[in-house]
C-alpha positions as CSV (number, residue, x, y, z in Angstrom):
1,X,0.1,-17.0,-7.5
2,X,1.3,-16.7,-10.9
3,X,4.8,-18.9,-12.8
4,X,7.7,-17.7,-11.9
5,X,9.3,-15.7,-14.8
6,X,12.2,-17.3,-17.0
7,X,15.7,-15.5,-17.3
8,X,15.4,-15.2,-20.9
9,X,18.6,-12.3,-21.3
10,X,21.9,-12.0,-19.5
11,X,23.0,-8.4,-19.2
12,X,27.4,-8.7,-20.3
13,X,27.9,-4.7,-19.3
14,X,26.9,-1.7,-18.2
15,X,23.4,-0.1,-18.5
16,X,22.7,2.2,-20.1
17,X,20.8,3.9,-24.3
18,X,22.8,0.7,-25.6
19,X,22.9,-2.7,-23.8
20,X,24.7,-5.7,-24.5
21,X,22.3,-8.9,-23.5
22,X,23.4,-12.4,-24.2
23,X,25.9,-11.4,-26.6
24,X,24.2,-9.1,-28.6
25,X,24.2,-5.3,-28.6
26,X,20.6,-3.8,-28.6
27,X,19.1,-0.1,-28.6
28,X,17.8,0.0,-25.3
29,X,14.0,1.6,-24.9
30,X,13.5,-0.9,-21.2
31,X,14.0,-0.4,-18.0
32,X,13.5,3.0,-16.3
33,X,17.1,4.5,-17.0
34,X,15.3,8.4,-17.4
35,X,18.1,10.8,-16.8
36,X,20.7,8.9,-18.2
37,X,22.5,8.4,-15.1
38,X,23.1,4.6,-15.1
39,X,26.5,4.2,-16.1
40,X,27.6,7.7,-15.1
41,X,31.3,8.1,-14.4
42,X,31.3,9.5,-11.8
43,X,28.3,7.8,-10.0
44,X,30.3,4.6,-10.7
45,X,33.3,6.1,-9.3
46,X,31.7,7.1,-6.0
47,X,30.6,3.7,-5.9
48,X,34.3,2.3,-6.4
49,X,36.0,5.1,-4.0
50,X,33.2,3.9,-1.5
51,X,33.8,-0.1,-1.8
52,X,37.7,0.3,-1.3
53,X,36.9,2.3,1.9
54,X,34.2,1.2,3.9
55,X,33.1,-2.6,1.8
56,X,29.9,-3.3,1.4
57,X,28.4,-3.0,4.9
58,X,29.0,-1.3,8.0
59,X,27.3,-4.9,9.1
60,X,24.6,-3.2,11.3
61,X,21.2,-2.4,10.8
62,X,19.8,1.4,12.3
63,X,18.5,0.0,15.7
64,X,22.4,0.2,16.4
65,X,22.6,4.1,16.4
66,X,25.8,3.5,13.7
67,X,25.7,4.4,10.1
68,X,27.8,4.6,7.5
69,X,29.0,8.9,6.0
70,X,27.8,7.8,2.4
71,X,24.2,7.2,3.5
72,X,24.2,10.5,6.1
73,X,25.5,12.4,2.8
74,X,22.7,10.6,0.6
75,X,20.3,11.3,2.8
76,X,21.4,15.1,3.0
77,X,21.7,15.4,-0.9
78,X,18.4,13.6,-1.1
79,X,17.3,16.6,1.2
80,X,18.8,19.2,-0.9
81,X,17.2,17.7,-4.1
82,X,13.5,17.4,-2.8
83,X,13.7,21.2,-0.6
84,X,13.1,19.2,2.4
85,X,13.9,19.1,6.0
86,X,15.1,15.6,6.0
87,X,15.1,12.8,4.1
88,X,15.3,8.9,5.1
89,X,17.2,6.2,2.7
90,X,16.1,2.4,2.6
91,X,17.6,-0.8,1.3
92,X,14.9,-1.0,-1.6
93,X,12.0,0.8,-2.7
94,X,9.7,-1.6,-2.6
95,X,9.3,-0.7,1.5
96,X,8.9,3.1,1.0
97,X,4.7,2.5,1.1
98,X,5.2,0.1,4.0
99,X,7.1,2.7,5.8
100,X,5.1,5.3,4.8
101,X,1.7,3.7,6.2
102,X,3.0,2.3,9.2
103,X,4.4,6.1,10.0
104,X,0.2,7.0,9.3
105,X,-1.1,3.9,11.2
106,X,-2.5,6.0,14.2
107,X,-4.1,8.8,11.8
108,X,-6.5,6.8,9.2
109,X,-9.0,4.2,9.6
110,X,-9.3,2.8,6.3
111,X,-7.5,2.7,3.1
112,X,-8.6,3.7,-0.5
113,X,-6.1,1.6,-3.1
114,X,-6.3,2.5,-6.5
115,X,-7.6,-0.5,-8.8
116,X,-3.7,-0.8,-10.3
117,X,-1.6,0.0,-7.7
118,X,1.6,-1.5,-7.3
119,X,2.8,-4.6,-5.8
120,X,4.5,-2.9,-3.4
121,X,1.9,-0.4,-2.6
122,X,-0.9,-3.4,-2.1
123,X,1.7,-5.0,-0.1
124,X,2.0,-2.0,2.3
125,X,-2.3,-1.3,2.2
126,X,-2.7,-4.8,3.4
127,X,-0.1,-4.6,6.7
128,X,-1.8,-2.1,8.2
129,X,-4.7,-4.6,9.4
130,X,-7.5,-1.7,8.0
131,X,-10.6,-2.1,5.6
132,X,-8.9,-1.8,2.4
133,X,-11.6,-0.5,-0.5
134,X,-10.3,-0.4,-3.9
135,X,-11.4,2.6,-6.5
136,X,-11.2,3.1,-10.2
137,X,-7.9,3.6,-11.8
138,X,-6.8,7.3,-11.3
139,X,-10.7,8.5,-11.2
140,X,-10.9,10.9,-8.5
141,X,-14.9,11.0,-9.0
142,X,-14.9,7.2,-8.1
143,X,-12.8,7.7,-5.1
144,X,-15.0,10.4,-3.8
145,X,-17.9,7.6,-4.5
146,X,-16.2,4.9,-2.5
147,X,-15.7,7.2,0.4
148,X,-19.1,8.0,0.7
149,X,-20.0,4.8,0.3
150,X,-17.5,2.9,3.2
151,X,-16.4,5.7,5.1
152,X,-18.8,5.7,8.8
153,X,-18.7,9.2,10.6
154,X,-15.8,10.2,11.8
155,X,-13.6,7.7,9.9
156,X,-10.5,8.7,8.2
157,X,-9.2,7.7,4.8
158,X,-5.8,7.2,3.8
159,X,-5.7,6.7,-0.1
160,X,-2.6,4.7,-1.8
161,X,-1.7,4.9,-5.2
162,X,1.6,5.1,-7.5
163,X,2.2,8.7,-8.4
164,X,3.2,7.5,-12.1
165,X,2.2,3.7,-13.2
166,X,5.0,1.7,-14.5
167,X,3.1,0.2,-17.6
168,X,1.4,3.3,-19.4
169,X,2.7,6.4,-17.3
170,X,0.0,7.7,-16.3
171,X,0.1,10.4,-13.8
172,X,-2.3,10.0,-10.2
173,X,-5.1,12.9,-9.9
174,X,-3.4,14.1,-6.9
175,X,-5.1,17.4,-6.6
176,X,-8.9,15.3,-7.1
177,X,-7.3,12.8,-4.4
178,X,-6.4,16.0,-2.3
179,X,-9.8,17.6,-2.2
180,X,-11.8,14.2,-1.7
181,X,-9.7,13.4,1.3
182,X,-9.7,17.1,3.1
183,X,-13.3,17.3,4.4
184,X,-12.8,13.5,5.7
185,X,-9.4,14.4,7.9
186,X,-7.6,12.1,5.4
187,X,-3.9,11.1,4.2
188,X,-2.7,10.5,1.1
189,X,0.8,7.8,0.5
190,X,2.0,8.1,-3.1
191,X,4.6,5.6,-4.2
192,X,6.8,8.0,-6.7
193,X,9.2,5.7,-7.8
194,X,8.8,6.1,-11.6
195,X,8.4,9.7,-11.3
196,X,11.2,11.3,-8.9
197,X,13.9,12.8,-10.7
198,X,12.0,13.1,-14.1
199,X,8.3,14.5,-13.5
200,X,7.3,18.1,-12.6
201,X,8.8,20.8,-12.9
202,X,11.3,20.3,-10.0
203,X,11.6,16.7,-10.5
204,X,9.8,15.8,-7.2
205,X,6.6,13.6,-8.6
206,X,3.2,13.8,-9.6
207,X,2.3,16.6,-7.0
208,X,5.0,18.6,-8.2
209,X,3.4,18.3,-11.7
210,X,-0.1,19.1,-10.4
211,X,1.1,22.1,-8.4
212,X,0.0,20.8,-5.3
213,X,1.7,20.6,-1.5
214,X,-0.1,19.7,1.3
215,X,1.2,18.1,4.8
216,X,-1.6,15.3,4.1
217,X,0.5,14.3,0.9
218,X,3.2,11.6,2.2
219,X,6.2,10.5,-0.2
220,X,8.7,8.3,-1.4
221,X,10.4,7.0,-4.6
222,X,13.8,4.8,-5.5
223,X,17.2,5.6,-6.3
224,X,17.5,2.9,-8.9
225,X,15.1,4.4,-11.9
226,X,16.1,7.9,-13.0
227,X,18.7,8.6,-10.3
228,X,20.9,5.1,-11.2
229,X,21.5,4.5,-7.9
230,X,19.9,2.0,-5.6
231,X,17.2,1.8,-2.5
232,X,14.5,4.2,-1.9
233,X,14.0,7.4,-0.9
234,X,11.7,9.1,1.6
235,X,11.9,13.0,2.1
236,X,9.8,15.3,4.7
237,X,9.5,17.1,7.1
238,X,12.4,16.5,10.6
239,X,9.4,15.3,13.0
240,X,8.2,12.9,10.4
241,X,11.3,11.9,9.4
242,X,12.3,11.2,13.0
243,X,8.5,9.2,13.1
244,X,9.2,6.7,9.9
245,X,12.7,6.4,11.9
246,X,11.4,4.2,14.4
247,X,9.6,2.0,12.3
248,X,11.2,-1.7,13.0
249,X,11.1,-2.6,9.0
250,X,13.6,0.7,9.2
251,X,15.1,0.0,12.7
252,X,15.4,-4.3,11.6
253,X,16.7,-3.7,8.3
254,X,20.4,-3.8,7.4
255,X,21.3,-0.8,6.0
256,X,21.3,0.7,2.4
257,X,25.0,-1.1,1.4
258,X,27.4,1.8,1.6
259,X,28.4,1.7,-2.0
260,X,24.6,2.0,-3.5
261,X,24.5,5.1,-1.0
262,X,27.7,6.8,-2.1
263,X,26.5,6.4,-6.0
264,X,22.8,7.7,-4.7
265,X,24.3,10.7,-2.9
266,X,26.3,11.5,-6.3
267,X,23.2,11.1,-8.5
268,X,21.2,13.4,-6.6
269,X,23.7,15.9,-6.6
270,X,24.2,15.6,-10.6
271,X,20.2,15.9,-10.1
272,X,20.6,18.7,-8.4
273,X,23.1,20.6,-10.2
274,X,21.8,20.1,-14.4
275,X,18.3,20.2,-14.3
276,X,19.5,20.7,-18.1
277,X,18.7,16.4,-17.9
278,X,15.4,16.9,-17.5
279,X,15.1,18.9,-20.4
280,X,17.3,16.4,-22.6
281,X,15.0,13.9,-21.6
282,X,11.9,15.7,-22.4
283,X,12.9,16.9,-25.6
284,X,13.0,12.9,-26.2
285,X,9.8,12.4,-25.0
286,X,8.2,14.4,-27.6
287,X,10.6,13.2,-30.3
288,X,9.3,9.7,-29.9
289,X,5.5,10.5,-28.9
290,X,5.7,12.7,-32.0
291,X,7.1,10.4,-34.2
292,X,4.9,7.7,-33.4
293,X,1.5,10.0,-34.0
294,X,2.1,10.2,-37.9
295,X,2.1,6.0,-37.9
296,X,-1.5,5.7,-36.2
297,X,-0.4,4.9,-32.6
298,X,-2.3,6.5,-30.1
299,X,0.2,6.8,-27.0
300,X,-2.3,8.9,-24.6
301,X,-1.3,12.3,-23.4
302,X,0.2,10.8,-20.1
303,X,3.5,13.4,-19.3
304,X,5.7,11.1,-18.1
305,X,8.7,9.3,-19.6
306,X,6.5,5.9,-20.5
307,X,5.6,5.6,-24.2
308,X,3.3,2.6,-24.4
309,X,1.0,1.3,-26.8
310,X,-0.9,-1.4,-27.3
311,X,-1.1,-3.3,-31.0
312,X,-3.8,-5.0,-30.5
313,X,-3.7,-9.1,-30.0
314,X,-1.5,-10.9,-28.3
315,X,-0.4,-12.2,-31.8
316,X,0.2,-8.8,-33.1
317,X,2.0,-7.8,-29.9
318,X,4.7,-10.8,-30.1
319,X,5.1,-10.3,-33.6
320,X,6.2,-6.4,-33.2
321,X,8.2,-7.2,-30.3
322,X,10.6,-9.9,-31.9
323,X,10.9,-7.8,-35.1
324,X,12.0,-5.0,-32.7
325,X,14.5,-7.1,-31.4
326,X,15.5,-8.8,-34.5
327,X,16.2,-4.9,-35.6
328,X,18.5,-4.5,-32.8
329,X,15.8,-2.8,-30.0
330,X,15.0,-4.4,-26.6
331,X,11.3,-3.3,-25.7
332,X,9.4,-4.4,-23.3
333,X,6.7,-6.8,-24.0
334,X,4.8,-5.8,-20.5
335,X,1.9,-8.1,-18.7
336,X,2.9,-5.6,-15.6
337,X,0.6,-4.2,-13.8
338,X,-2.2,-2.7,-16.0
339,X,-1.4,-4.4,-19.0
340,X,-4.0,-5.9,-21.2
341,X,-4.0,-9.7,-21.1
342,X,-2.1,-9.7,-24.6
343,X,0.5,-7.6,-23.4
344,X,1.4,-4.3,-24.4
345,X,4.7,-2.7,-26.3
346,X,6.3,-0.5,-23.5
347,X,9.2,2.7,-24.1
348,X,11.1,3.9,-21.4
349,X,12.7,7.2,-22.7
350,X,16.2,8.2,-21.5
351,X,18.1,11.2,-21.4
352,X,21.3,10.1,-22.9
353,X,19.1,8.4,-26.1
354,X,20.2,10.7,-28.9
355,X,18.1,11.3,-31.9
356,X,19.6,9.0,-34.2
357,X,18.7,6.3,-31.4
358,X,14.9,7.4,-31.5
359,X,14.6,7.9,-34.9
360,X,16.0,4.4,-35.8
361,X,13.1,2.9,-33.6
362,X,10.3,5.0,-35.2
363,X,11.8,4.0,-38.9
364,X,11.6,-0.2,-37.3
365,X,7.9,0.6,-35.9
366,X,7.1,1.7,-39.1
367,X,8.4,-1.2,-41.1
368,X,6.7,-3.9,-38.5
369,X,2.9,-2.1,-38.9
């Protein structure tokens, strides 16, 4: 069990490309803010309207058959924005693998984790009281290994793994995963959270960006990264929908507060309606990633809104970061999940960054190398 981390910033506004922490206005390249929609007017507004008419809670959780009309409308928009049947909202994303597994209990007889998964997705892998074998980080070849190697006959795997990690961005082989589970009878859970609203070409995740849709591919993300809202997020089919439903962490929970769902339900629909955000945020993407190419930084080829690199030792690493934030820029200096042990400079890209905000960081990474 590792230190519990220090508060080291106090956030004093809104959050958003700028940030005011502790008193002092930064650039702001952390967090997971991708489409720009933290802050929105009228996501906030929604928010407000919902608070002065409902409160916080309708004080219940779901095993009571009552629910609030903000979360029926977020869970209709988040229908609408995936193309789904149906679509289930929860108080947090961290239990969208949970719920997802438990919904697959009954079909799978062991579990495949990818090496870096997330907390969350661990968390979920290890409820489910099944062999849990762990396979090399996005290496589809390995996982084929691994269920050659622990699968008996007639077993069937269920492989877990983020859709895009948080650290580096790098996007799951879903369509390897896809093909090494079909001739086994097997599932796949993908914990999207990093990747709804901002990767593929619909927004939907890293299956959307592989091409790939199969009923053995099971989904979820949050509301709180690119869509500025709150909770998480499972879309589907009705019947499975109805399944995850009955699942007590669903049924025990209180409720997704009614305000977080009235700003979700307006997110998605802003989603929804100016896929032209995605685009903003992509041209950023390759502004920084570009940028950065001419200065010797190898950022991968990862398409995802995660710009990472690594400057070598944990000396190096400190020093760049506090002459980034001295220059007015709050980075992340990341020992998440996959980091190296020295820590790694991470770049969350936004929609709403404009050029001048990008270009000022590339002329500050230049003056620290």
């Amino acid at each position: 069990m590792g230190q519990p981390l220090p508060v080291k910033y106090v956030m004093e506004g809104s959050y958003g490309p700028e940030v005011v922490l502790s008193g002092r206005r930064y650039v702001n390249f952390g967090g997971c803010g991708y489409l720009g929609l933290h802050g929105h007017p009228d996501v906030l507004r929604a928010a407000a309207e919902a608070v002065q008419r409902y409160g916080l809670s309708c004080g219940l959780s779901r095993h009571y058959s009552v629910s609030s009309g903000p979360l029926l409308e977020a869970e209709a928009r988040a229908a609408e924005f995936f193309a789904t049947e149906s679509a289930l909202c929860l108080p947090t994303g961290y239990l969208v693998a949970t719920v997802l597994a438990w919904g697959l209990a009954d079909r799978v007889d062991a579990v495949f984790l990818d090496s870096t998964a997330h907390y969350s997705v661990c968390d979920a892998a290890s409820l489910l009281g099944k062999p849990v074998f762990r396979f090399a980080h996005c290496d589809g070849a390995d996982l084929r290994r691994q269920l050659a190697s622990h699968l008996r006959p007639g077993e069937r795997p269920l492989v877990m793994s983020d859709g895009v990690f948080p650290t580096f961005g790098e996007i799951a082989p879903v369509h390897e995963y896809l093909a090494a589970v079909e001739p086994h009878d097997g599932q796949i859970v993908l914990d999207e959270a990093h990747s709804v609203g901002a990767v593929g070409p619909h927004g939907w995740g890293s299956f959307d960006h592989h091409g790939v849709s199969s009923p053995r591919i099971h989904f979820g993300g949050t509301l709180s990264k690119a869509f500025g809202a709150h909770g998480g997020v499972i879309p589907g089919e009705r019947a499975w929908i109805d399944r995850l439903r009955t699942c007590p962490t669903v049924r025990g929970a209180t409720a997704p507060a009614v305000p977080c769902a009235a700003a979700a339900a307006k997110s998605l629909e802003i989603a929804k309606q100016q896929p032209e955000l995605r685009d903003r945020l992509w041209a950023n993407v390759r502004m920084l990633r570009d940028g950065l190419r001419p200065l010797g930084i190898d950022t991968g080829h990862t398409e995802s809104p995660i710009v990472t690199f690594d400057p070598g030792s944990a000396e190096e690493t400190a020093r760049m970061h506090q002459g980034l934030l001295d220059r007015g820029f709050f980075v992340y200096l990341s020992h998440y999940v996959g980091a190296s042990p020295g820590g790694v400079l991470r770049h969350a890209v936004f929609a709403n960054h404009t050029a001048e905000h990008i270009q000022r960081l590339l002329e500050a990474v230049g003056e620290l190398l």
